[in-house]
C-alpha positions in Angstrom: 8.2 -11.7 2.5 8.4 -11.9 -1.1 11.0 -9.8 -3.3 10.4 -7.0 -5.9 11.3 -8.0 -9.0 13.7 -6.0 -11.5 12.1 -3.2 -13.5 13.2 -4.6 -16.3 11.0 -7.8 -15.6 8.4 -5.5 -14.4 8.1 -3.6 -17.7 8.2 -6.9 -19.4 4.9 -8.3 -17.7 3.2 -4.8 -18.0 4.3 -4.8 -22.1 2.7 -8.7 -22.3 -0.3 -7.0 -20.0 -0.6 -4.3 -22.3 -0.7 -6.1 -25.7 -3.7 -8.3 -24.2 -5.5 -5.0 -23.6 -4.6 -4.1 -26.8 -6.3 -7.7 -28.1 -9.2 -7.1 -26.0 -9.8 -3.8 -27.7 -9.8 -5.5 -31.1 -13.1 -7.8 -29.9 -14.9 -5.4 -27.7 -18.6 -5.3 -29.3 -20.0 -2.2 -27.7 -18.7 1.1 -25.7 -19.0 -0.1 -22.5 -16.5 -2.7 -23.5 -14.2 0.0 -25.0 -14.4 2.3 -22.2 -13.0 -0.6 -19.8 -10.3 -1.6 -22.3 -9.3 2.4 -22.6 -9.2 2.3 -18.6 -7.2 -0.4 -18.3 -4.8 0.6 -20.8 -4.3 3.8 -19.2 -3.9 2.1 -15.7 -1.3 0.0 -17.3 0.3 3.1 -19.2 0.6 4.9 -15.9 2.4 1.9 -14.1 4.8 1.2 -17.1 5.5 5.5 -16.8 6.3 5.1 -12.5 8.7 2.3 -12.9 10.5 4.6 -15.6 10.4 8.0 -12.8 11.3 5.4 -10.4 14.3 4.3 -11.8 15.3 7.9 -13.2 15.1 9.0 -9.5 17.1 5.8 -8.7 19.9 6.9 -10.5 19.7 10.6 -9.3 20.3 9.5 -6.2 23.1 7.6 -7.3 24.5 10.7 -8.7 24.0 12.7 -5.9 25.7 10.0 -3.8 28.6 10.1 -5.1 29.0 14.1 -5.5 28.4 13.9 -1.5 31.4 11.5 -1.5 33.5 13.7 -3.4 33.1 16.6 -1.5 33.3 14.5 1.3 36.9 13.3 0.3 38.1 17.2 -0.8 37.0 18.2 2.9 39.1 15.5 4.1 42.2 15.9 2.4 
């Protein structure tokens, strides 16, 4: 089974993935062109923008974590 990679390398590939879009737009001779490049950049917009919530909620769990731990060790002691 193959690994995740970081979200750091993730947002990296998506950047690379977006500027290409961005070329693409740049050449694109009619609308029909234009409405696929505006498509895909907003696919690639809403990836870049879950990784981000993703690791937000990451680290809130984190957070909450270790406040459970620290009321854990007050009850204890």
């Amino acid at each position: 089974m193959k690994k995740h990679a970081p979200s750091e390398e993730l947002k990296k590939e998506l950047d690379i993935l977006l500027s290409k879009i961005n070329a693409l737009e740049v050449v694109s001779s009619d609308e029909y062109q234009k409405g696929v490049v505006k498509v895909l950049r907003r696919l690639v917009e809403g990836q870049i923008h879950s990784i981000n919530e993703f690791d937000h909620l990451k680290k809130a769990i984190d957070l909450v974590t270790l406040q459970l731990f620290d009321v854990q060790n007050k009850l204890n002691s």
